[in-house]
C-alpha positions in Angstrom: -9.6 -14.5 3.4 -6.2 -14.6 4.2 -3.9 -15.6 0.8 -1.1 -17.8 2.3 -1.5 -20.2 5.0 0.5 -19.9 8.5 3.4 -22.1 6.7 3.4 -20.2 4.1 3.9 -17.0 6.2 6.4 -18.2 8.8 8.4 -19.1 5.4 8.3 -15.8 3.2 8.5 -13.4 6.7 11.4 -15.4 7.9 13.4 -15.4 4.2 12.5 -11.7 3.3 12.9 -10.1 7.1 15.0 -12.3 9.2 18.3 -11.0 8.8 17.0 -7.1 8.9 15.4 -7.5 12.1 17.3 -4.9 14.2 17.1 -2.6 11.6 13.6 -2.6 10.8 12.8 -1.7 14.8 15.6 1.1 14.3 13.4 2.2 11.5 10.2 1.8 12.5 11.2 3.7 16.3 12.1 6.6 14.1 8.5 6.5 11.9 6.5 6.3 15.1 8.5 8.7 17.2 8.9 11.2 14.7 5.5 10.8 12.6 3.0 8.6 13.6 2.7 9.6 17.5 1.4 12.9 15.9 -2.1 10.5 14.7 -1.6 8.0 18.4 -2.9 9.9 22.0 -1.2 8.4 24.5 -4.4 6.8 26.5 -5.7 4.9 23.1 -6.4 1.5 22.5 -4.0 0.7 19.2 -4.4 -2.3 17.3 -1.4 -3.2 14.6 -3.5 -5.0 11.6 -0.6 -7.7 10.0 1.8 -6.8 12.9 4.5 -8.8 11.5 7.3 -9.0 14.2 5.6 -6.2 16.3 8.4 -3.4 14.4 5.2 -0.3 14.4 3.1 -1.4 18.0 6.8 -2.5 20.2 6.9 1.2 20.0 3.5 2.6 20.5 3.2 4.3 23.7 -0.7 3.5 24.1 -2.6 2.3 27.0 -3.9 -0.9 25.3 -2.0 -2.4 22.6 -3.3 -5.1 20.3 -1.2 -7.2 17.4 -2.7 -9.6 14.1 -1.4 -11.1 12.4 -1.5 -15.2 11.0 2.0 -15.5 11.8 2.5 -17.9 14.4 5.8 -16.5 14.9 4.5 -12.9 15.7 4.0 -14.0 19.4 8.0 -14.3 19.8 8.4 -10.5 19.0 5.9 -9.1 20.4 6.5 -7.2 23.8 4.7 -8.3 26.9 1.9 -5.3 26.8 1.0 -6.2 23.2 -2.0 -8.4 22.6 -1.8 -11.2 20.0 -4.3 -12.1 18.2 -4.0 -14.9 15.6 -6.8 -15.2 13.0 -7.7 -14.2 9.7 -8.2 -10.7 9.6 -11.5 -10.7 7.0 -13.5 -12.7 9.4 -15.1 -11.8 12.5 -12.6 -9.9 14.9 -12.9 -11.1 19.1 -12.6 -7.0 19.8 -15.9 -5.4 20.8 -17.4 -2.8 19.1 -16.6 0.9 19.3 -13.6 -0.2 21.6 -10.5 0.8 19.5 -9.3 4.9 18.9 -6.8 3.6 16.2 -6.2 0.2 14.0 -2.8 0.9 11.6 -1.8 -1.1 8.8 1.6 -1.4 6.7 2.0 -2.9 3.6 -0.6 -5.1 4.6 -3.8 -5.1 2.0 -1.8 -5.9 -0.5 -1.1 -9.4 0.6 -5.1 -10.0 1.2 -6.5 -13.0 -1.4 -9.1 -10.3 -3.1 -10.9 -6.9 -2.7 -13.9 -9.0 -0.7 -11.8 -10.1 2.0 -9.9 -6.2 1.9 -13.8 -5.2 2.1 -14.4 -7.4 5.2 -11.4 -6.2 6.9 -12.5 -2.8 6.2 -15.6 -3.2 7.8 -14.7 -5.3 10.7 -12.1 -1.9 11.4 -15.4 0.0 10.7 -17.1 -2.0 13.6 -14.4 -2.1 15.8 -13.3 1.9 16.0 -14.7 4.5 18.1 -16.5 7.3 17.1 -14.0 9.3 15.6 -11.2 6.2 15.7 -8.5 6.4 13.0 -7.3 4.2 10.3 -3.8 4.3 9.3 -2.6 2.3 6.2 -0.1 3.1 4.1 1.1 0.7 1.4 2.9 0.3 -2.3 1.1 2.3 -4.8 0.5 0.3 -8.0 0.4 3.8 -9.8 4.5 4.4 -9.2 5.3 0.8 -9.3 3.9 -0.8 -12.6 7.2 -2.4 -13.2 8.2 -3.8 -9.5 4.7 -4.5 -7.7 4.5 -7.7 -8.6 7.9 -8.6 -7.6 7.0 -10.2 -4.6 5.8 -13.2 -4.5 2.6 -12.5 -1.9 1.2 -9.6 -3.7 -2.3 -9.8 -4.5 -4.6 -7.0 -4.7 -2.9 -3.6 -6.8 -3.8 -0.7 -4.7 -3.7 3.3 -5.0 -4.2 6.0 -2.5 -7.1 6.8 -4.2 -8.9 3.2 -4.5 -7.8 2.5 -0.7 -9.6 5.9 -0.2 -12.9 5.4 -2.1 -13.2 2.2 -0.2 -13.1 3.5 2.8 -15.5 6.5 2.0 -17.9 3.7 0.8 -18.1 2.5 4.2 -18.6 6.4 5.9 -15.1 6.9 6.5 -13.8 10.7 6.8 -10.3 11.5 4.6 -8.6 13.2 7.1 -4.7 12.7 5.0 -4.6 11.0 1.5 -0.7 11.2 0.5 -0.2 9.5 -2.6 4.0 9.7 -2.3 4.9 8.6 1.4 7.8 6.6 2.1 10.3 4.8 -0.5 8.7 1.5 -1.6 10.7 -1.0 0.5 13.3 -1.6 3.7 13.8 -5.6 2.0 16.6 -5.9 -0.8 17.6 -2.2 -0.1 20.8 -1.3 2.2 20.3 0.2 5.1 19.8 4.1 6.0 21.5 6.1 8.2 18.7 7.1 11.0 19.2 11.1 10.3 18.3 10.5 6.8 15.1 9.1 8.0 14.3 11.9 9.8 15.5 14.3 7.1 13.1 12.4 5.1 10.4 12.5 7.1 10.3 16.6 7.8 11.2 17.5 4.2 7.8 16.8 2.9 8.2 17.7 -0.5 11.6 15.3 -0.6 8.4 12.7 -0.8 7.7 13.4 -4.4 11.0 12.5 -5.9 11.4 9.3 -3.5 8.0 7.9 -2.2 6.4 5.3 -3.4 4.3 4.2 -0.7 0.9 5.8 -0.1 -0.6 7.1 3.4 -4.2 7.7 3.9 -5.8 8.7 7.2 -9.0 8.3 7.7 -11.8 8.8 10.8 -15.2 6.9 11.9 
């Protein structure tokens, strides 16, 4: 299950996100224009797992787009072709089976109440993909961030590219990228970044080592 209640998220995503909101889309236009496209064809059926305020699937170009979260105030941000659906992610999803070519998640496990419900999530994504569908999920790895992971307040579950990886393999996932040193750990509490930085950033790939702390893994049905 879910760790915090819908209260509990309106609260903590309206304190740590509110005031950053045009940024974060600034951000997040760059990541999927300039990086995640690459993983997205343009006739897929994308669902954002823990879509927040709809920063990564507002700029999907995808011909059906799908948004969860527990949020009730996703709904608000979401644009009109984006799906919502509002439920806890570990139990049963109302998506059929083998309908979905991607599901992409951001910083996102981490916040799940234990490795069962991750588990359940896992294999509801399992269920859900096509043949051949992709996972995305990137996250904080607890392996760089021993002294700041637990900083925030809705962390749960400590997480490395590797133990994100094993699970899926577990459930006959293909690796198709395991990056242990993505993006820098956090857009909160930071100032912001001038947009050619980001895409510096993003196609200097050994930059990555000296600044990410994030993990991206890739994986296929």
């Amino acid at each position: 299950m879910q760790a915090h209640d819908q209260d509990d998220l309106q609260r903590i995503y309206a304190q740590r996100f509110s005031s950053q909101i045009e940024y974060r889309n600034r951000v997040w236009s760059i990541l999927v224009n300039h990086f995640f496209s690459k993983y997205i064809p343009q006739d897929a059926s994308v669902l954002d797992l823990g879509c927040g305020y709809g920063e990564f699937i507002n700029h999907v170009r995808a011909t059906r787009k799908y948004g969860m979260d527990l949020n009730p105030d996703s709904p608000r941000h979401l644009k009109p072709d984006v799906k919502f659906l509002l439920q806890d992610c570990s139990q049963h999803w109302d998506i059929p089976d083998h309908s979905l070519d991607v599901v992409f998640t951001s910083n996102f496990f981490e916040h799940l109440s234990d490795k069962t419900a991750l588990g359940k999530t896992l294999d509801e994504v399992r269920r859900c993909l096509k043949p051949g569908g992709r996972i995305i999920a990137m996250g904080p790895n607890i392996k760089f961030l021993s002294d700041a992971y637990w900083d925030f307040w809705d962390h749960h579950i400590p997480l490395s590219d590797l133990s994100l990886r094993e699970a899926l393999e577990i459930r006959d996932f293909f690796i198709e990228d395991c990056v242990d040193r993505f993006l820098p750990y956090t857009m909160s509490r930071k100032r912001p970044v001038p947009d050619f930085l980001i895409k510096i950033y993003l196609a200097i790939q050994p930059v990555w080592q000296f600044f990410g702390k994030q993990f991206l893994v890739v994986a296929r049905s």
